[in-house]
C-alpha positions as CSV (number, residue, x, y, z in Angstrom):
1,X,175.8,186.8,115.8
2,X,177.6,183.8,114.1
3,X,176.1,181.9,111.1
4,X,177.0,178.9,109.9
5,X,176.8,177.8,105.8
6,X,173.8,176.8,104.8
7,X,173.3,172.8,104.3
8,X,170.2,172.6,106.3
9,X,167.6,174.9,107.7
10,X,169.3,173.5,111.0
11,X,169.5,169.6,112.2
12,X,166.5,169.9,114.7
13,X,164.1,172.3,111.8
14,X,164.2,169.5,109.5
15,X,164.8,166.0,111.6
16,X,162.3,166.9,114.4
17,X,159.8,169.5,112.6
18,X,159.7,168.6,109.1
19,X,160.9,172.3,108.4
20,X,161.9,172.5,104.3
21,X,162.5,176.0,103.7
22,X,163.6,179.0,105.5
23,X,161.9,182.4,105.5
24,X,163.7,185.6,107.0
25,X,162.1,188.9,107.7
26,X,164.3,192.5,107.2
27,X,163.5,196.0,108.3
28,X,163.9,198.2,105.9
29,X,167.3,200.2,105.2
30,X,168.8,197.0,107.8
31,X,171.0,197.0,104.5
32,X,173.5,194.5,107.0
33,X,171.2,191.9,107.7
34,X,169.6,191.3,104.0
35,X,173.3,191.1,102.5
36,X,174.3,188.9,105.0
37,X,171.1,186.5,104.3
38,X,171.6,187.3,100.1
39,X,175.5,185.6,101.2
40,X,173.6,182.4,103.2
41,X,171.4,182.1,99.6
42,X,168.0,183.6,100.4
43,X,166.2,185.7,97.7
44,X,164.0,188.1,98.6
45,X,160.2,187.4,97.9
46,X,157.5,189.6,99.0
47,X,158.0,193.3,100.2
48,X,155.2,194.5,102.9
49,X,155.0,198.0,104.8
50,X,158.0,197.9,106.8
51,X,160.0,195.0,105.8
52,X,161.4,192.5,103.3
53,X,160.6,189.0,103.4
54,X,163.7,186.1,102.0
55,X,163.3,182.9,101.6
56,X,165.6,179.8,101.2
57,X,164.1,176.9,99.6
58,X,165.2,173.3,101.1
């Protein structure tokens, strides 16, 4: 998987859809994946049954 910095949700998010903030979704114990999005500047917000929602305000 490559990721990019983040400037932008991504050019076609915001310019076509009107996307203005980004919302991820994490297993739990996918300890990988939620310290790679806590590196791109997502915060966790809500924790449900079996995963761990982020989010990335615009």
């Amino acid at each position: 998987m490559t990721c990019r910095p983040r400037s932008a949700p991504s050019p076609f998010a915001e310019d076509v859809l009107g996307a203005t903030d980004v919302y991820a979704g994490v297993g739990h114990g996918n300890v990988r994946s939620a310290a790679l999005l806590a590196r791109l500047g997502l915060t966790p917000v809500a924790r449900f049954e079996s995963y761990t929602r982020f989010h990335l305000p615009r």
